[in-house]
C-alpha positions in Angstrom: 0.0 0.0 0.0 2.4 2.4 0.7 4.8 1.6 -2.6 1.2 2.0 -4.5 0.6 5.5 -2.9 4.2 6.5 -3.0 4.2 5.4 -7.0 1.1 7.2 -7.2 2.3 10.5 -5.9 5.5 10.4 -8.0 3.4 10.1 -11.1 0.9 12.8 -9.9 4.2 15.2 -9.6 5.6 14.2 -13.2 2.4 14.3 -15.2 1.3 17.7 -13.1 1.4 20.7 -15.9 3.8 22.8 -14.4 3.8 26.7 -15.7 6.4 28.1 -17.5 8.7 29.9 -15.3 8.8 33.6 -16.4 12.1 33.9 -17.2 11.4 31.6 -20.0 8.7 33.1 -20.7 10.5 36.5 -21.2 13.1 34.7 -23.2 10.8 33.5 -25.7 9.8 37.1 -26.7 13.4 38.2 -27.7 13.5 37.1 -31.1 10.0 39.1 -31.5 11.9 42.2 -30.2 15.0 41.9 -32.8 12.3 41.2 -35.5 9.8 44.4 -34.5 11.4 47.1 -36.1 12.2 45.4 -39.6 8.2 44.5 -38.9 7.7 48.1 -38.5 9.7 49.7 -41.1 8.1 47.0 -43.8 4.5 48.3 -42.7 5.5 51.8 -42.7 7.1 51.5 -46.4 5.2 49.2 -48.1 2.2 47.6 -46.2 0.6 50.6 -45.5 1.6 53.1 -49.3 0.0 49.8 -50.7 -3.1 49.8 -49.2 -3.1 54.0 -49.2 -2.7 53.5 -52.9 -5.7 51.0 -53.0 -7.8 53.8 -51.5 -6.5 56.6 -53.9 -7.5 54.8 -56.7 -11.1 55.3 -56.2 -10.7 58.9 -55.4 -10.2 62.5 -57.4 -7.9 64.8 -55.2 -8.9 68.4 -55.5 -7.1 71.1 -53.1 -5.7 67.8 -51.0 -8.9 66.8 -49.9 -9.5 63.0 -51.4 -13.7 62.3 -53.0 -14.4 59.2 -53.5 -15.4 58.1 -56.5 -15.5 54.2 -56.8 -14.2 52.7 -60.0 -14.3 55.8 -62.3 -10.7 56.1 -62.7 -10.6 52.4 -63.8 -13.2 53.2 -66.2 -11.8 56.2 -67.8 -7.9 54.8 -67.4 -9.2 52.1 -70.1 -10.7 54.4 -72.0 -7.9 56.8 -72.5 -5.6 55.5 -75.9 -2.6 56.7 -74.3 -2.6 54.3 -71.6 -3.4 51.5 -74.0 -0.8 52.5 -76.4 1.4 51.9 -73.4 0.1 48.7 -72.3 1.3 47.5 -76.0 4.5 49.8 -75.2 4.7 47.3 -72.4 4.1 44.0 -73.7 6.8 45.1 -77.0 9.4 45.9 -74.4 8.9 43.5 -71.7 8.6 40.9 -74.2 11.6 41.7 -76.3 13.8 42.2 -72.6 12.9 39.0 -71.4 13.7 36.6 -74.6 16.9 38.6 -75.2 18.0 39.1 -71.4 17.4 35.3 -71.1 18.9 33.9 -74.6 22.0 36.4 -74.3 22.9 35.6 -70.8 22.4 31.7 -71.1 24.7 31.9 -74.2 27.5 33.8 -72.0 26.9 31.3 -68.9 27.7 28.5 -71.4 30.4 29.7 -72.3 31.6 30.6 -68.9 30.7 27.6 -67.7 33.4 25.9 -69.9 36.7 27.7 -67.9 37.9 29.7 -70.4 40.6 32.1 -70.0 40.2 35.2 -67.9 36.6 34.4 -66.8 36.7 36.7 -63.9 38.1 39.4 -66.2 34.9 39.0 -68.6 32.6 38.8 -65.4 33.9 42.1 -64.3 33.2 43.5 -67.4 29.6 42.3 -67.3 28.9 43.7 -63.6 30.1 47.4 -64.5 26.9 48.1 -66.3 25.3 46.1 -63.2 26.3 48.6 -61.1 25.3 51.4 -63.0 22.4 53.7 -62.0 19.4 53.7 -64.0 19.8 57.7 -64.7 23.9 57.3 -65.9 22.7 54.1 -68.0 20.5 55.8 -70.0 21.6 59.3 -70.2 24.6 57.3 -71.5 22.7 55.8 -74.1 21.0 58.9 -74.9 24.4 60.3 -76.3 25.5 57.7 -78.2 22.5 58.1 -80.1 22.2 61.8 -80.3 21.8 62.6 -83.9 24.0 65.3 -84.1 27.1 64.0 -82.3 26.4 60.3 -81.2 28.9 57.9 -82.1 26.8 55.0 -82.7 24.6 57.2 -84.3 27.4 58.7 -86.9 28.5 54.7 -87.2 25.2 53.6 -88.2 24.5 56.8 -90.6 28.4 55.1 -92.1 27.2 51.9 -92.0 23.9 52.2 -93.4 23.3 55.6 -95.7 20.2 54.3 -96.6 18.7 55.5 -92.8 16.9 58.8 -93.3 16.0 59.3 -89.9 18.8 59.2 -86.7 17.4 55.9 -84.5 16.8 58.3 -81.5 14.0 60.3 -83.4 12.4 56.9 -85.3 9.5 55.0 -82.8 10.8 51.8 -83.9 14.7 52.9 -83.4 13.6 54.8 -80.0 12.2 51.4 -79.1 15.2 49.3 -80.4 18.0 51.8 -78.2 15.4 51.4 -75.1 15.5 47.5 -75.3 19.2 46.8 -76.0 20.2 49.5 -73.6 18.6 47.7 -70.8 19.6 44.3 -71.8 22.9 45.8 -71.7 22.7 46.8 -68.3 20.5 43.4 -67.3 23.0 40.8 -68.3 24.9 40.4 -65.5 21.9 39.2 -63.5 20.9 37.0 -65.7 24.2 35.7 -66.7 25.1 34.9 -62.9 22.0 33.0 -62.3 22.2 31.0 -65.3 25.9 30.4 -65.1 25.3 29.0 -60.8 22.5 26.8 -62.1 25.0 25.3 -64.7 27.3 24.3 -62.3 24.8 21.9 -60.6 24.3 20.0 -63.1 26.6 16.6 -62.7 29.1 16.2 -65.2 28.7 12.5 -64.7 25.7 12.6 -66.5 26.5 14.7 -69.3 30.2 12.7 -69.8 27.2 9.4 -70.3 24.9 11.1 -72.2 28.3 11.8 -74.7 29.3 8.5 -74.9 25.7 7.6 -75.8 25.7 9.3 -79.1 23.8 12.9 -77.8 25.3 15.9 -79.4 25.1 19.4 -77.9 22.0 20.6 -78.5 20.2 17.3 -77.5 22.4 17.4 -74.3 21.4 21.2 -73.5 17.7 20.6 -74.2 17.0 17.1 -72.6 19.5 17.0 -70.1 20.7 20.4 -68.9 17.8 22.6 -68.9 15.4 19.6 -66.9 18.1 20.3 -64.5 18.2 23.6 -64.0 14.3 24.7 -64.7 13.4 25.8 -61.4 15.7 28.5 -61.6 15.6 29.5 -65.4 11.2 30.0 -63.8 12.9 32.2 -60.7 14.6 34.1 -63.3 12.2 34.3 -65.9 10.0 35.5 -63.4 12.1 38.2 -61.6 13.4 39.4 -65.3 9.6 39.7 -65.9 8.8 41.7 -63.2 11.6 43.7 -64.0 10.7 44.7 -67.5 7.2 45.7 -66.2 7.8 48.2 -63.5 10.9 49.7 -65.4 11.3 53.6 -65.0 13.9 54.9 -64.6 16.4 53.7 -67.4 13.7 54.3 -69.9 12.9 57.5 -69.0 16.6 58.5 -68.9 16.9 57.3 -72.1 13.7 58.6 -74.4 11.8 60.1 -71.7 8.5 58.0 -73.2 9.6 59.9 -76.5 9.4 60.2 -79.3 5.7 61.0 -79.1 4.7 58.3 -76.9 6.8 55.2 -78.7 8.9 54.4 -75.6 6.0 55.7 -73.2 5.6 51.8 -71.8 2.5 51.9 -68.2 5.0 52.7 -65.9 5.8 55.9 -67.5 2.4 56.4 -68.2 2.2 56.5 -64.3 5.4 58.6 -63.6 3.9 60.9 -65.8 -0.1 61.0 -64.9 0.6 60.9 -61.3 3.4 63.1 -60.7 3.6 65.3 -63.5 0.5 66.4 -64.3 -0.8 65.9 -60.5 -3.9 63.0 -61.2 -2.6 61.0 -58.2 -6.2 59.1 -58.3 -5.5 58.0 -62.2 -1.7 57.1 -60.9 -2.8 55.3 -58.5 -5.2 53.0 -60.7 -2.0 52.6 -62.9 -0.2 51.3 -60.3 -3.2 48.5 -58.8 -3.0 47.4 -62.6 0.8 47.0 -62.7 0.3 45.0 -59.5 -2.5 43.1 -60.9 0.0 42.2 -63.9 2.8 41.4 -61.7 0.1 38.9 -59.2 -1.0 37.0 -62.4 2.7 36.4 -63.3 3.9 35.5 -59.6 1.0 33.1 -59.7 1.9 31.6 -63.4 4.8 30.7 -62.0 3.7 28.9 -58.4 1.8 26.9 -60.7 4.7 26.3 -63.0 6.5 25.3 -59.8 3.7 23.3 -58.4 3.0 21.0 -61.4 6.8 20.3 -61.3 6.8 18.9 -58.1 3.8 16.8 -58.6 5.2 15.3 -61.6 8.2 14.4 -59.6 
């Protein structure tokens, strides 16, 4: 009897809750405090523009004070032909940046990728534009171009004396000098990216795929790029993104010019919002952009979730 009640009272003191002492307690909440202010500087900065933004949108602002007006700026945004030239603006460009931006900096990362001489030279070279500002990128490409005293201008006029018009006054050249300029300065992201994807893929299996009879191309599409397609879709994605909400080497460049052949949403919304003071019809721009930019960032989760189910 007395081992039963003395068992008994051991287990009632093991299997007994016992509170958390509050030093523990206290110790559990530091992590919370070293994370508060990034928490607070992220809803200051972005959380709470965002949702300000979402509430502009479906208000005029005259003499600051904001009357609502539900959807009316949605309505009249896609009824203005300016803003829809610039949605095609957008699709030309982004389009165009992405397929080049991609292509070019695979080809470089293969080549990289095969140790040729003074490979941190050449990946020097491609960072400098990298590092660049959007404002010296473009007012950079703006005078080589310059009709009267370009040099790639007074090359092409050599090269080509058919060109009546200087590239930086044509739409189609003003649209040609906006893409490869920021390809040009975009290749070193893309480059990187590709190139640290390449060298994950074994080299066992490419040395087998050799010896069984697959050339180059059939080892890059069947083998290689399987391999790495999780991050070409992170990149594609990103690079996407990008081209969409670009601003500030495009209007460097053309300013939107000439006319409005360069004038893609984004500066649509630089210029509506801040220009010319609509902050409501800005602000509609920008819940469009973001709409654009959700439907892609979902396109790709899907991507990204049908690959793992098929694995």
């Amino acid at each position: 009897m007395a081992t039963a009640a003395g068992t008994s009272s051991i287990t009632d003191v093991f299997t007994q809750r016992q509170p958390s002492p509050p030093s523990y307690r206290r110790s559990a909440l530091i992590p919370l405090a070293f994370l508060l202010p990034t928490i607070i500087v992220l809803l200051v900065m972005q959380v709470y523009p965002a949702v300000y933004a979402i509430y502009i949108s479906t208000t005029r602002l005259r003499r600051g004070i904001a009357e609502p007006i539900g959807l009316a700026n949605y309505e009249r945004l896609f009824q203005t032909p300016s803003f829809l030239e610039g949605l095609k603006n957008t699709a030309i460009y982004g389009g165009s940046f992405l397929v080049l931006t991609v292509v070019v900096g695979m080809f470089l990362a293969l080549l990289l990728n095969r140790r040729i001489k003074f490979t941190g030279f050449y990946l020097v070279l491609l960072f400098i534009p990298w590092v660049l500002s959007d404002v010296v990128a473009g007012t950079m490409w703006r005078w080589l171009f310059q009709p009267n005293y370009g040099i790639l201008q007074d090359w092409l006029t050599a090269a080509f004396p058919y060109l009546q018009n200087p590239l930086f006054t044509d739409p189609t050249g003003s649209m040609a000098i906006v893409i490869l300029a920021s390809v040009w300065q975009a290749l070193a992201y893309t480059t990187i990216l590709s190139l640290g994807a390449l060298q994950t893929v074994p080299h066992e299996v490419l040395e087998s795929a050799a010896l069984d009879g697959a050339n180059r191309f059939q080892r890059f599409f069947r083998i290689i790029l399987p391999i790495i397609r999780p991050t070409m879709l992170v990149m594609i994605l990103l690079v996407s993104i990008r081209a969409i909400n670009s601003v500030g080497l495009i209007y460097a460049t053309t300013g939107g010019g000439p006319g409005r052949a360069t004038q893609t949403a984004s500066i649509y919304l630089l210029i509506t919002g801040w220009r010319q003071g609509e902050f409501g019809l800005g602000a509609a721009v920008s819940m469009v952009l973001l709409g654009v930019n959700l439907v892609l960032t979902f396109f790709y989760i899907s991507l990204v979730g049908r690959k793992r189910e098929a694995a």
